[in-house]
C-alpha positions, 0 to 999 in steps of 0.5 A: 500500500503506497503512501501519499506525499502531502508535503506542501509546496514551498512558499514564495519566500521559500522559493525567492530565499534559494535563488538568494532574495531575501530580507536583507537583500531587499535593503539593497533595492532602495539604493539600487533605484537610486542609483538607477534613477540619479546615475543610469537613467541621465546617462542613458539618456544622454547618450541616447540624445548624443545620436539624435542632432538638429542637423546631420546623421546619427553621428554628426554631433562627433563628427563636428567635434572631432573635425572643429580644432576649438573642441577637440583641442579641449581634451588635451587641455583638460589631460594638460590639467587633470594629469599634473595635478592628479600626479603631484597631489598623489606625490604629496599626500603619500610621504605625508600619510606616512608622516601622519600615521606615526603622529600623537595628533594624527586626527587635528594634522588631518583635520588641517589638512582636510579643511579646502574641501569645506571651503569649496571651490569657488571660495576658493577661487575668489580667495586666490583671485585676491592672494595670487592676483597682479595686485595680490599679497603674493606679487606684492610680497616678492616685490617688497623683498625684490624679488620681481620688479613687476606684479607676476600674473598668476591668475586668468590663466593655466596657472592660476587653474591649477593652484586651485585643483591642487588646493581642492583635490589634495585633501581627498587625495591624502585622505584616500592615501592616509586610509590606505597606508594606515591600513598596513599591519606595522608588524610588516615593517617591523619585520622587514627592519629586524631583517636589516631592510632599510627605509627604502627598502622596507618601502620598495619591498614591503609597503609599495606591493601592498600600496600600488592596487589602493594608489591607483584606485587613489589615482583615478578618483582624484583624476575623475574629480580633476577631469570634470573641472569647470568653477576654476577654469572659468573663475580663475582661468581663461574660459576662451583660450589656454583654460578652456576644458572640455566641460566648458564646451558642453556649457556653452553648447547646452546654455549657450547655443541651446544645443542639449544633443551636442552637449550630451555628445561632449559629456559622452565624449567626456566620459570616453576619455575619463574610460580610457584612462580609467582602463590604462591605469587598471591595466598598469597596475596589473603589470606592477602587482598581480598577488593578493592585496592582503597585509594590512590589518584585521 
């Protein structure tokens, strides 16, 4: 005599819990339309604009750009300013996370050092317009001294742009770096110095392999931060000559010649660019350090 099965049938909550949806998934969702509704939506929909121009075919918006040297120069000029300043803020921030992790007052050096990115860039700019101006404290200063015999201009030009990157982008950049070199087990050092490794070795061989995968994430945040320069470039620089990024381009493209598809085809343009690099720096990585990122601490 056979028996009959009258196991019931596992629930919808059963069900959806073995292909792993669950409550705590579930906590995802309200980030996940967020980030569709803020970030993926407007791109798509840039993108998807770029190919619809008010004259030409479906890529005459690129092909203008990439044929009218007044828009495709901008790229270099923006890498002409991204890059040097990503690289020195990255040169400055990593010996002096080093500093400040040995330090008794690590978190008040931080702070001060922290405090640009609370003042915001066009404070900034207009503090520079004043310090760095023909008439500015700076030019004043070397003069009284005889240094010059004439105001220097460091404002309304390249220069005057990349004082203000700089004065922005470092804490970020230091604040990435510091996160990253504190992360590192001391004992790794201390072991390395007991095997009579010196300073430089010890940062060679033990710190560098374990720093290179956190630098370059370092590197490419303080790049894209750079890349999308517009405030600086416009307040302290030169918006229609040596100064005139590319996100310049796609202001006045959208605001000025009321041309929203152009516009979209430089942001696109824009974020190509920032890809390639984005890719470049993964790809160099890879070739300094392929090993586990382990050694830090916890």
């Amino acid at each position: 005599m056979s028996t009959l099965d009258h196991t019931p049938p596992p629930s919808l909550r059963q069900r959806l819990a073995l292909h792993g949806i669950d409550g705590v998934t579930l906590l995802v969702l309200p980030a996940a339309l967020f980030t569709l509704a803020i970030f993926v939506y407007p791109f798509v929909y840039g993108l998807l604009l770029s190919f619809k121009p008010k004259e030409g075919g479906l890529l005459a918006n690129y092909e203008r750009f990439f044929s009218d040297p007044f828009l495709y120069n901008t790229i270099a000029t923006t890498l002409w300013l991204a890059v040097p300043v990503t690289v020195i803020s990255l040169a400055l921030a990593l010996p002096i996370a080093f500093r400040v992790r040995l330090m008794t007052h690590q978190r008040m050096l931080t702070t001060i050092l922290v405090l640009p990115v609370t003042l915001g860039t066009v404070l900034v700019a207009e503090g520079l317009l004043n310090y760095l101006g023909p008439q500015g404290w700076f030019s004043r200063t070397l003069m009284l001294f005889g240094v010059i015999s004439s105001p220097v201009k460091l404002t309304n030009n390249y220069w005057g742009v990349f004082a203000s990157l700089i004065i922005t982008g470092f804490p970020f950049t230091f604040l990435l770096t510091l996160s990253y070199v504190t992360g590192i087990d001391p004992a790794l050092e201390q072991a390395a110095a007991t095997h009579g490794a010196r300073s430089w070795q010890r940062f060679r061989y033990v710190f560098l392999p374990l720093l290179i995968p956190g630098l370059a994430i370092a590197f490419l945040l303080s790049f894209v931060q750079s890349f999308a320069v517009f405030p600086s470039a416009v307040l302290l620089g030169a918006p229609a000559g040596p100064t005139r990024v590319i996100s310049i381009a796609a202001y006045q493209a959208a605001f000025e010649q009321y041309d929203y598809s152009m516009a979209s085809a430089i942001a696109m343009i824009m974020a190509g660019v920032q890809l390639v690099i984005v890719v470049a720096i993964l790809m160099l990585r890879n070739l300094f350090y392929r090993g586990s990122t382990a050694g830090g601490k916890g």
